[in-house]
C-alpha positions, 0 to 999 in steps of 0.5 A: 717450580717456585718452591724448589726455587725457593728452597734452594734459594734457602739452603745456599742462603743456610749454607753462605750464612753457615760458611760465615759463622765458623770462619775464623775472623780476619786479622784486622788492623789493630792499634791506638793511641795514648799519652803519658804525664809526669808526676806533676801532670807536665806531659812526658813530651818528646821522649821515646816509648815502645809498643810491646806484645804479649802471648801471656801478659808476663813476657812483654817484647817491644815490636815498635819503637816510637816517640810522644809528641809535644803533649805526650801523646803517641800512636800506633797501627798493628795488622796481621799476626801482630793483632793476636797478642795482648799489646801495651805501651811503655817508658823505659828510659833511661837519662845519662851522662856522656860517659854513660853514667845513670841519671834519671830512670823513667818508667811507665805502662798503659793497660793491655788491651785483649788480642784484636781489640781496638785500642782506640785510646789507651788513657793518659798513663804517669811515667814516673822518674827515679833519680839516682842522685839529688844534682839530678832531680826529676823534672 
């Protein structure tokens, strides 16, 4: 009796183990944090930066908004389909006048990181400036 006990212990075991191994994974939450810096190391404190997606790392779409703190820094949380895509950080920002007019251009990306993956910290990143004018230097 203990064998066919035993077996049967076995192939439920073969059978659980089997089941886990071609599931597809969950979709746990992905996400990270990063910090972005001026050309002259001065953080790039509160400013806005997005957090984009990609299927293809050619075409990026920002899927959230956010802003850095006092030391450039910011961070985010992605769960469910959002964790399928390549994800990145990035400046686009853009300094104008009252009547609209172009300043400052400031730019900027962290790497990517793979679909799912942890991006627990995504590394400080510089944010360069182009200034459309020298009454408007970069600062």
């Amino acid at each position: 009796m203990r064998p066919k006990i035993t077996a049967a212990l076995m192939s439920l075991a073969l059978a659980l183990l089997g089941a886990v191994a071609i599931a597809p994974p969950a979709n746990a939450s992905s996400g990270g944090t990063f910090c972005f810096h001026q050309q002259d190391d001065s953080p790039f404190a509160n400013k806005p930066v997005s957090v984009d997606l990609s299927s293809d790392m050619n075409n990026w779409y920002t899927v959230l908004a956010l802003q850095t703190d006092e030391n450039g820094c910011s961070g985010f949380t992605l769960s469910g389909s959002y964790t399928e895509y390549y994800v990145r950080a990035s400046v686009d920002w853009y300094w104008t006048g009252d009547a609209g007019e172009v300043f400052q251009h400031w730019f900027g990306t962290t790497g990517y990181y793979q679909p799912g993956q942890q991006a627990d910290w995504m590394y400080s990143n510089v944010v360069y400036c182009a200034s459309v004018d020298r009454s408007t230097p970069c600062r």
